[in-house]
C-alpha positions as CSV (number, residue, x, y, z in Angstrom):
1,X,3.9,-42.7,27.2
2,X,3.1,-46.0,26.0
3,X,4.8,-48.9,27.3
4,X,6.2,-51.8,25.5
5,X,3.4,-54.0,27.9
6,X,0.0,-52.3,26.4
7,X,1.6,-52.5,22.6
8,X,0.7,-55.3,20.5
9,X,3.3,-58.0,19.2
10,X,3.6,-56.5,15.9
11,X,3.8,-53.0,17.6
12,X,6.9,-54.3,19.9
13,X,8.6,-55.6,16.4
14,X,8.2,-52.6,14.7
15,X,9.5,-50.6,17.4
16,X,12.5,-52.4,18.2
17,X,13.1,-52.1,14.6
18,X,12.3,-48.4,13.6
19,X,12.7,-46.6,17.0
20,X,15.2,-48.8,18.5
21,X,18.3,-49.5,16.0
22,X,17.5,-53.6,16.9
23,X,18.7,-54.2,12.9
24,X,22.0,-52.7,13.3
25,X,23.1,-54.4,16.8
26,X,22.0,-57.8,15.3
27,X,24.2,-57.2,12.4
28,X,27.0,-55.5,14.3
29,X,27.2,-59.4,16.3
30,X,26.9,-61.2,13.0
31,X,29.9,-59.5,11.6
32,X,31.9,-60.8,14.6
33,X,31.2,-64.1,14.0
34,X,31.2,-64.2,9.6
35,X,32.6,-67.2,9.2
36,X,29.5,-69.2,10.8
37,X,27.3,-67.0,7.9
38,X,29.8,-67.8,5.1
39,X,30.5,-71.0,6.3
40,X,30.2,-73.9,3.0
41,X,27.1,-75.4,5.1
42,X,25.7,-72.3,5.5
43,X,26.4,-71.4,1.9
44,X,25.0,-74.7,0.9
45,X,21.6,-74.4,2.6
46,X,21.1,-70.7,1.2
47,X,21.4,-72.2,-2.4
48,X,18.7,-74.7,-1.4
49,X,16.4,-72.0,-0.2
50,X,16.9,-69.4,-3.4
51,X,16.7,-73.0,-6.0
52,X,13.9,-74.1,-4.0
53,X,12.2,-70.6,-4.9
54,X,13.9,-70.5,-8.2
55,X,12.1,-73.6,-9.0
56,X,8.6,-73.1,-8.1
57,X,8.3,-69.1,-8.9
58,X,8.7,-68.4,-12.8
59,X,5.8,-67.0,-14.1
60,X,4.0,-67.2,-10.8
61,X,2.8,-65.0,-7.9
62,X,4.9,-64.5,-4.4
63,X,4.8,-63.2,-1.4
64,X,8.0,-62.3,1.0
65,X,6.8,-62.1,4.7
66,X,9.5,-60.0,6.5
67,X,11.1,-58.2,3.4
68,X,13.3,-56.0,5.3
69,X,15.1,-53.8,2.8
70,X,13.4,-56.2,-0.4
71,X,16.8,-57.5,-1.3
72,X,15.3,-61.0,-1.4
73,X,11.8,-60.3,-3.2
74,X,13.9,-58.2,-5.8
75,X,15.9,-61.1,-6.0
76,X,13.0,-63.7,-6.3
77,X,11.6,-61.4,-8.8
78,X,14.8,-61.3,-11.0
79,X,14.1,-65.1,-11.3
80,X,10.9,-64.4,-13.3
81,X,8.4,-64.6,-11.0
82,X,5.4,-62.4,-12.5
83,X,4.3,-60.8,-9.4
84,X,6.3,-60.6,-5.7
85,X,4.7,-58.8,-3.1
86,X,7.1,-58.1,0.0
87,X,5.6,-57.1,3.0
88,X,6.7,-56.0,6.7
89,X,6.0,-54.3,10.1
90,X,8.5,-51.7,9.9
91,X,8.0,-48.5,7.9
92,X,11.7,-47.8,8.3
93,X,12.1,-51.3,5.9
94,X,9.8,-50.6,4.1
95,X,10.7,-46.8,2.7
96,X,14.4,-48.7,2.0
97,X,12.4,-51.6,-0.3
98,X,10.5,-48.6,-2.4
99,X,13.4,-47.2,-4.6
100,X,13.2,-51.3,-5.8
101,X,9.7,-51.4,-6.7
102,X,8.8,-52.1,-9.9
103,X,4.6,-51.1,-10.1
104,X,2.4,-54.1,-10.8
105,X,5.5,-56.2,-10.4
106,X,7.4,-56.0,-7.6
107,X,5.6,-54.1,-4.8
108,X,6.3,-53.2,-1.1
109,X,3.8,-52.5,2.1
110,X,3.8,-52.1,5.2
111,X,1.7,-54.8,6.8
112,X,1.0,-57.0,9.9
113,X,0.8,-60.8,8.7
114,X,-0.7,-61.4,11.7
115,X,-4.0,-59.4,10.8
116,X,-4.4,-61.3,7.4
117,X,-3.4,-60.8,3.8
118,X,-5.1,-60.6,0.9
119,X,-5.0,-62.6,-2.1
120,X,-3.3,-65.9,-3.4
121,X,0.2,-66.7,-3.7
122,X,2.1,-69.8,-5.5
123,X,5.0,-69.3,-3.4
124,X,5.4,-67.7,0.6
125,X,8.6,-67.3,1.9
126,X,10.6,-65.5,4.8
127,X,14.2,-65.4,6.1
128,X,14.3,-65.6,10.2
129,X,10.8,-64.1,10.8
130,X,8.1,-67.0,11.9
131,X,10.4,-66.9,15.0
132,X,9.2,-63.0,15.6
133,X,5.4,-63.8,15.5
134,X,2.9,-66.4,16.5
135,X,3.7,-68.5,13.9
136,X,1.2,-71.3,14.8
137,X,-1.9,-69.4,13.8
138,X,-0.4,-67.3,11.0
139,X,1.0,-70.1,9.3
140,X,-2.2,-72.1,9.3
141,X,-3.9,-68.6,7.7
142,X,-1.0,-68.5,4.8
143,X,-2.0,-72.3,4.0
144,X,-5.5,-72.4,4.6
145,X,-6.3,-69.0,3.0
146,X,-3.3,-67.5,0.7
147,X,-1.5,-70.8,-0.8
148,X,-2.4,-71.6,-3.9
149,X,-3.4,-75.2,-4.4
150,X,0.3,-77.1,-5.9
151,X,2.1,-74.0,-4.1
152,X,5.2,-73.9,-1.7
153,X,6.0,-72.3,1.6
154,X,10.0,-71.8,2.3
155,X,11.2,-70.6,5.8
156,X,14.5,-69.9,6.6
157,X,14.4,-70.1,11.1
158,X,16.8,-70.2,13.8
159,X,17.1,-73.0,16.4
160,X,17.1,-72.7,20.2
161,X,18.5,-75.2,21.4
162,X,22.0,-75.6,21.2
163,X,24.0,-74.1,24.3
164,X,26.3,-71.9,22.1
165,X,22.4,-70.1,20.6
166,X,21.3,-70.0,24.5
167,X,24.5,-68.4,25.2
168,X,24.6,-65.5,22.3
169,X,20.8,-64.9,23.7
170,X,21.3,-64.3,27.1
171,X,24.7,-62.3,26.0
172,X,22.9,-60.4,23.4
173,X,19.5,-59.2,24.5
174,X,20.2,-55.8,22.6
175,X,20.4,-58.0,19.5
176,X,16.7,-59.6,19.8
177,X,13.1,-57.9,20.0
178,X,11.2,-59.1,23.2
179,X,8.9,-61.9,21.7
180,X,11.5,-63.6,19.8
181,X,11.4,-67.7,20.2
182,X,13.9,-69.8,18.3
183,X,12.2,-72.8,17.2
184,X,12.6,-75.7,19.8
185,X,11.8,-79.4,19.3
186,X,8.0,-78.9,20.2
187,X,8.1,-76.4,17.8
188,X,9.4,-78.7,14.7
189,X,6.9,-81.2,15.9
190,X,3.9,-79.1,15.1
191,X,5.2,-78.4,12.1
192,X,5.4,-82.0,11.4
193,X,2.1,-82.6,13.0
194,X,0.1,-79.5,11.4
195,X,1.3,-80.1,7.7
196,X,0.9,-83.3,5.4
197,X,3.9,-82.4,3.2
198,X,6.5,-80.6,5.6
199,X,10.6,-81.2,5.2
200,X,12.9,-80.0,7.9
201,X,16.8,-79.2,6.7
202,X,18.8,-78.5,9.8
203,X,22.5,-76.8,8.8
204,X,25.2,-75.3,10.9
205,X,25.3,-78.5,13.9
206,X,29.7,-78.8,13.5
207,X,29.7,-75.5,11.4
208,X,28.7,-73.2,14.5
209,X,31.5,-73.7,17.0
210,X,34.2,-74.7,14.4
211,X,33.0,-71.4,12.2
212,X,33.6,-69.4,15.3
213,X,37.1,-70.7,16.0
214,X,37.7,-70.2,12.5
215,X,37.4,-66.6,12.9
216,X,40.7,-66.2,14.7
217,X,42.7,-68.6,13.0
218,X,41.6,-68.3,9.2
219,X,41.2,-65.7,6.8
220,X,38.7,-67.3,4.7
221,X,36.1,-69.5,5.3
222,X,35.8,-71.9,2.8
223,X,38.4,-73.8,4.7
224,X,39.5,-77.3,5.7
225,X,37.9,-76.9,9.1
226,X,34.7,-75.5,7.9
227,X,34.9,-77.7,4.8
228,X,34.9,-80.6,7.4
229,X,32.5,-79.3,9.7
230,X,29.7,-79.2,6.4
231,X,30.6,-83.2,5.5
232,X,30.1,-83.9,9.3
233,X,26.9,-81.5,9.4
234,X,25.4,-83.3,6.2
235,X,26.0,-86.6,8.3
236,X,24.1,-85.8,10.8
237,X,21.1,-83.8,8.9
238,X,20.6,-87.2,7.0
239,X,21.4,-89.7,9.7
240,X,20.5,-88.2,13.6
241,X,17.4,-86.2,13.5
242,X,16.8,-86.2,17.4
243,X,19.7,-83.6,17.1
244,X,17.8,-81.5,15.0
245,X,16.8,-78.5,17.3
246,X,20.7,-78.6,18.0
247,X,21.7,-77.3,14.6
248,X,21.9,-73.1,14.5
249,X,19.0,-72.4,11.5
250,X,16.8,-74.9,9.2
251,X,14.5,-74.8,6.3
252,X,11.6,-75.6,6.7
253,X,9.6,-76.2,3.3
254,X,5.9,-76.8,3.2
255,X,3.6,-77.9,0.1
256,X,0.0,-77.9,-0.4
């Protein structure tokens, strides 16, 4: 038998994913806690990702790194983007995308972004997955090799180091595959330092805790509490960036 040691990164993922059920215990823990998800800073900050994409894809070429089911490249696609390309390590995803695909326009495969990808894109994006590979030297790849000149790259990540994050981690190994590594504040410096036109948005600093107490005491979350929590988030985002890594999730939105 071969161990989870002698299999590569991308094999571990698309174990944990297709032989292990890891997609339905992370979701199982998010529906405990919806109110952080649905939260009015969390719902603000998933309109800035989609309008970011909106804005840069009609007419154009895109690639989704991490498609999962393809809810998001069908989605991207539906915007008028002339080709979307979603790719990921797990067959199991990718055999749920197909029944989507539309042939020459919206297309599905089962690929390692680590190994490389062919062709040029005007617009890469992903939803919580640089923080499953090395992201360092896969990133640089996308930019230097697959990113159109006047193109965009929009990543939706999770931060590591609030004490609430470290917490769920150590509570919830069954929820995360073995190489996972929210971003920390070395992490966001590269970023800085490797790209000329980078933006971090951090969301969810107030939102996390009070989202979770909303849980139990509200039925909805588009609340005073959690309407609060986005006006004191927003505050922060613009005005005390040393808390960055603190937040729960960011954007981060590169340009070449």
């Amino acid at each position: 038998m071969t161990t989870n040691s002698k299999l590569t990164r991308a094999d571990r993922e698309r174990k944990a994913y297709d032989e292990e059920g890891l997609w339905d215990v992370s979701h199982s823990w998010h529906a405990r806690f919806l109110h952080v998800f649905l939260s009015p800073n969390s719902t603000r900050y998933e309109k800035l990702f989609y309008g970011l994409i909106s804005d840069n894809v009609v007419g154009k070429v895109a690639l989704e790194v991490g498609c999962a089911e393809g809810l998001a490249s069908k989605q991207v696609f539906d915007f008028g983007a002339r080709h979307v390309l979603g790719i990921d390590v797990s067959q199991d995803f990718i055999s749920r995308a197909k029944p989507l695909e539309k042939p020459g326009q919206l297309e599905f495969e089962c690929a390692d972004v680590g190994a490389g990808i062919e062709g040029t894109f005007d617009v890469i994006f992903g939803r919580s997955i640089l923080h499953h590979i090395d992201y360092r030297t896969v990133l640089q790849k996308l930019f230097d090799n697959n990113l159109r000149e006047g193109g965009i790259m929009i990543f939706m990540e999770p931060l590591g180091a609030n004490p609430l994050i470290r917490i769920y981690q150590l509570v919830a190994q069954s929820a995360h595959t073995p190489d996972e590594q929210s971003f920390l504040r070395s992490d966001l410096q590269w970023f800085r330092a490797a790209f000329a036109q980078v933006r971090i948005y951090p969301f969810n600093l107030f939102s996390l805790p009070a989202g979770i107490i909303s849980n139990f005491i509200f039925k909805e979350p588009d609340n005073l509490l959690l309407r609060l929590s986005d006006h004191v988030d927003e505050w922060f985002a613009r005005n005390a960036s040393i808390l960055t890594p603190y937040f729960r999730h960011c954007l981060v939105v590169i340009r070449k």
